[in-house]
N, C-alpha and C positions, 0 to 999 in steps of 0.2 A: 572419513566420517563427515558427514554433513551437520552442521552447525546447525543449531535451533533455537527459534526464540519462542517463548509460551508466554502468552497474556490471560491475564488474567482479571476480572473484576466490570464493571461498566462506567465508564467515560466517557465525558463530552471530550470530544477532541477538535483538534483545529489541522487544516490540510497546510502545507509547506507553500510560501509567497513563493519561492521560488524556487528551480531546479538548476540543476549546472547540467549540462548538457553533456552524456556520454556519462554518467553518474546512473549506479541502482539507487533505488530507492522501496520501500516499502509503504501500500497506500490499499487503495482499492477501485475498480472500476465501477462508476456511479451506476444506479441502477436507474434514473433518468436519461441521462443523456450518454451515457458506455464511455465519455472521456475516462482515463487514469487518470488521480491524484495520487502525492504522497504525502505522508505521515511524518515520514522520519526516514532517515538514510538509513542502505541498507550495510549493514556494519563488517559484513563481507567484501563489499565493493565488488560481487561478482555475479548479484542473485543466485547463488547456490546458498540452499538456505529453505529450513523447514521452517512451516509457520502455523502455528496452534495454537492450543488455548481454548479456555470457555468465555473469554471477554465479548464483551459489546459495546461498540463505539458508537456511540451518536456525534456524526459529522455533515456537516455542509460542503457540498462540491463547490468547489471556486471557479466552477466555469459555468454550471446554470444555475447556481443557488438551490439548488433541491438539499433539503436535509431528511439525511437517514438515517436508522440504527444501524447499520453491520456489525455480523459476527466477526468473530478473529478468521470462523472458516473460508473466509471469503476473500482475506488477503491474500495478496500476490507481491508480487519484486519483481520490478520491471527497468528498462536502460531510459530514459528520457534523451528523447533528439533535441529538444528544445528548451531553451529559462522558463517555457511557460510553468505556473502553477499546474495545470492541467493540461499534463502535456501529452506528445506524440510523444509516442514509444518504439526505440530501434528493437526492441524484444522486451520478450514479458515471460518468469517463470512464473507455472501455475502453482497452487500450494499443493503441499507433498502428506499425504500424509502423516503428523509427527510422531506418533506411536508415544504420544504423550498422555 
């Protein structure tokens, strides 16, 4: 059974200074510039992992400063290659339908 998280409600949120390298993570790719950011680790540590919700996040990308609403639908869970804030990604799973 795949593990799920559902968000809920709208928030400003803040994108993660840092990643560990070889770490999932849960973020979303900017609709400016298409880097990944993350939000929060992804508490699987595997990216397997549904992601839903009717939330909406208003966030700032830390690699071009563009800020956006995002739905929850639009999360993904990805590996970061790199400490950057917005980083390269060794894989990225896309969101799964949660049947939530």
């Amino acid at each position: 059974m795949t593990p799920e998280l559902e968000f809920k409600g709208d928030f400003d949120a803040s994108a993660k200074s840092m990643l560990v390298p070889g770490a999932w993570f849960i973020g979303f790719a900017c609709v400016a510039c298409r880097d990944k950011f993350a939000l929060l680790d992804d508490p699987t540590g595997s990216g397997n992992i549904r992601l839903g919700g009717n939330a909406t996040l208003r966030v700032t990308c830390p690699h071009c400063g563009d800020t956006r609403t995002y739905a929850a639908g639009q999360m993904l869970a990805f590996q970061a290659a790199t400490g950057r804030s917005s980083a390269k990604t060794l894989g990225k799973r896309e969101p799964q339908p949660s049947g939530l």
